[in-house]
Every structure is written in C-alpha cells, then in structure tokens.
C-alpha positions in Angstrom: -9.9 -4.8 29.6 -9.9 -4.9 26.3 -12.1 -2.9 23.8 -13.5 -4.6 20.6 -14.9 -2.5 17.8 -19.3 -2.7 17.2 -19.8 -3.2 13.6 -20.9 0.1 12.6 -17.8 1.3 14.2 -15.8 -1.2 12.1 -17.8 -0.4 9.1 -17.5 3.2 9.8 -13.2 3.0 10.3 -13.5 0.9 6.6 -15.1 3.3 4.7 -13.1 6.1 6.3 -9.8 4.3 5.8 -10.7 3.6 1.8 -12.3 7.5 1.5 -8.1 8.1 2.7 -6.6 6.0 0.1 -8.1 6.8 -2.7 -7.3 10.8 -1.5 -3.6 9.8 -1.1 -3.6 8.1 -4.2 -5.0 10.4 -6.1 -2.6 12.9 -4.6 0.5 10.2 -5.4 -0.7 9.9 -8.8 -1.1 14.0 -9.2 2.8 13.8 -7.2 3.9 11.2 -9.8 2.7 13.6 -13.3 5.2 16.3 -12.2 8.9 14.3 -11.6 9.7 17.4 -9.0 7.8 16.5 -6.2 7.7 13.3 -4.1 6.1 11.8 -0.9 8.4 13.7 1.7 8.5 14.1 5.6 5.0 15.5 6.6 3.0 13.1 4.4 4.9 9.9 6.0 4.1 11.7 9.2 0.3 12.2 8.5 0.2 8.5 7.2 1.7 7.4 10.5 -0.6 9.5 12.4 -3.5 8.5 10.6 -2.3 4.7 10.7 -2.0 5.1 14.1 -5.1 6.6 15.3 -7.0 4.6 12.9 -6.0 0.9 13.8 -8.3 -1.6 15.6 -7.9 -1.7 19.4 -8.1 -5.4 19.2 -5.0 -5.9 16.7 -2.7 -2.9 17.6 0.3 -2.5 15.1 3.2 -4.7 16.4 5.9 -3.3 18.0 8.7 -3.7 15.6 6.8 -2.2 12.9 6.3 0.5 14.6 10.3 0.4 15.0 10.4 -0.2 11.3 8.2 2.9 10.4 9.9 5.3 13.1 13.5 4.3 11.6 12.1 4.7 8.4 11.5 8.2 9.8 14.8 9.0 11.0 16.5 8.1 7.4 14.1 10.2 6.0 14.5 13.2 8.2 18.2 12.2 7.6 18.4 12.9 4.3 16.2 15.5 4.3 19.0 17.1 6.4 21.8 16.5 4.3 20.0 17.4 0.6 19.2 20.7 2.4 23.2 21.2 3.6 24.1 20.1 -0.3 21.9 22.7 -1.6 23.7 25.2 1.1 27.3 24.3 -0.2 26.0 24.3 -3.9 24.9 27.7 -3.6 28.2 29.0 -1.8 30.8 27.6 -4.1 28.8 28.8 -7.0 28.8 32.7 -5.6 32.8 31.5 -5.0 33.2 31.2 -8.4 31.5 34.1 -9.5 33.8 36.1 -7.1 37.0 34.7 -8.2 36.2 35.8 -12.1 36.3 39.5 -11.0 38.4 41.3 -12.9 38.2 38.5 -15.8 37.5 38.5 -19.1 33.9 36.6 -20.2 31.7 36.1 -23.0 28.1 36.3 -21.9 25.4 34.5 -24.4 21.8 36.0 -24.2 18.8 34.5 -26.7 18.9 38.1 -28.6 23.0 39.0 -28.7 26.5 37.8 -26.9 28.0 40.3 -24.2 31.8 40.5 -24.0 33.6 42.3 -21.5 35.3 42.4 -18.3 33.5 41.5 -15.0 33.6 44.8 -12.4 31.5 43.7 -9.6 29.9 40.2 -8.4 26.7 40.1 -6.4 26.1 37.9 -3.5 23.1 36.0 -3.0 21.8 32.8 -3.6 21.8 33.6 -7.9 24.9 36.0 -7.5 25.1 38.1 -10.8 28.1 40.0 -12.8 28.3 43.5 -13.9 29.9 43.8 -17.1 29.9 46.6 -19.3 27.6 48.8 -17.0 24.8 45.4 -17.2 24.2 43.1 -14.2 24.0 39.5 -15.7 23.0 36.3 -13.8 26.1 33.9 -13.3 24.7 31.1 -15.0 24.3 33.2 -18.0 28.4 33.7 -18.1 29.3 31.0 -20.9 33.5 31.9 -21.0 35.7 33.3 -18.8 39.7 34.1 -20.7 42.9 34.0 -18.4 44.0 37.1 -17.4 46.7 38.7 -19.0 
C-alpha cells in the first residue's frame, strides 16, 4: 500500500525543507568567511539524515543515489582518516627533530631579542620545546641550528 502525502502535509515538509536551507546556508556562508573550517563528516551525515527522513513516500530517493551519497561517505570518512594520521606523523617527526638537535648549537629569534646557545634538554609533546641557556623555548621558535664541532 502505498502512502501519498495530504497537502498540508506536503506544504508543511516545503516550508520545513526551505526553513533548513536557508539555516545550512547561512551556516555555509558563515563556514565560507573563515577559510579554516569546511562542511565535514557530521554535517553530510545530518543532510543525509534529514534528506532521508524528509523525502516524499511516493518518490523515495533512487537506489543508486543513495549508493552515490553513501560512497560519497566512505571517501569522506576516508580522508578524514588519513588527514588525522598526517597530522599524527607531522607532529612526531617534528619532536624527532627537536630531539636530534640536543646538544647543538641554535640561534633562537624572539620579537624583543635573539637567544644563542646550546640546546640541554628537548620536551616531548605535541609543540616539544628547547631549553637553552636555563629558558624553555618552543621549537618553531629555533631559527638556526650550527654543526657540531
């Protein structure tokens, strides 16, 4: 049996679906002001959910767009995935490099004065920092490191 929509339940699924894309445009366009942030996994899910629950019982969404979307999905999750691991290995071989420039010369530039010295200990962490004459100093602040003699 097959289940057909009244008009004010028609009417009332419009206005709902237009009330939610003008919200999720506004909230793209707020997105799109600030270059950091993008549409990522839970708003395609809430679109999907919302697509699905909303749509008309008489015109269902076909089945290979619904293939299309849940792929879509997958990539996404995907590379969700791997950006997160990249990140992970970003953050190790930069506390690797801090580590192997123990016991090196560096040059440290601040906004107020330059730092020179010799590193004595290395931090670990996500921001590892280097103690240099008595000071701990965040990596990326370390603008020269000399060959050891």
């Amino acid at each position: 049996m097959q289940s057909i929509m009244s008009s004010e339940e028609r009417a009332a699924a419009t206005t709902w679906a237009e009330t939610e894309n003008r919200r999720l445009s506004l909230e793209f366009n707020q997105r799109s002001t600030n270059p950091n942030q993008n549409l990522g996994r839970d708003d395609f899910l809430r679109i999907l959910l919302t697509q699905l629950s909303h749509q008309d019982p008489t015109a269902p969404m076909q089945d290979t767009e619904f293939i299309a979307q849940m792929a879509q999905f997958s990539t996404l999750e995907q590379m969700t995935n791997l950006a997160a691991d990249f990140s992970r290995m970003a953050r190790m071989l930069h506390a690797s490099e801090a580590s192997n420039a123990l016991g090196r010369s560096v040059d440290i530039h601040l906004e107020n004065e330059s730092v020179q010295g010799i590193i004595r200990a290395v931090t670990r962490g996500d921001t590892p920092q280097v103690l240099v004459n008595g000071r701990f100093f965040d990596w990326d602040q370390v603008s020269t490191i000399f060959d050891e003699q």
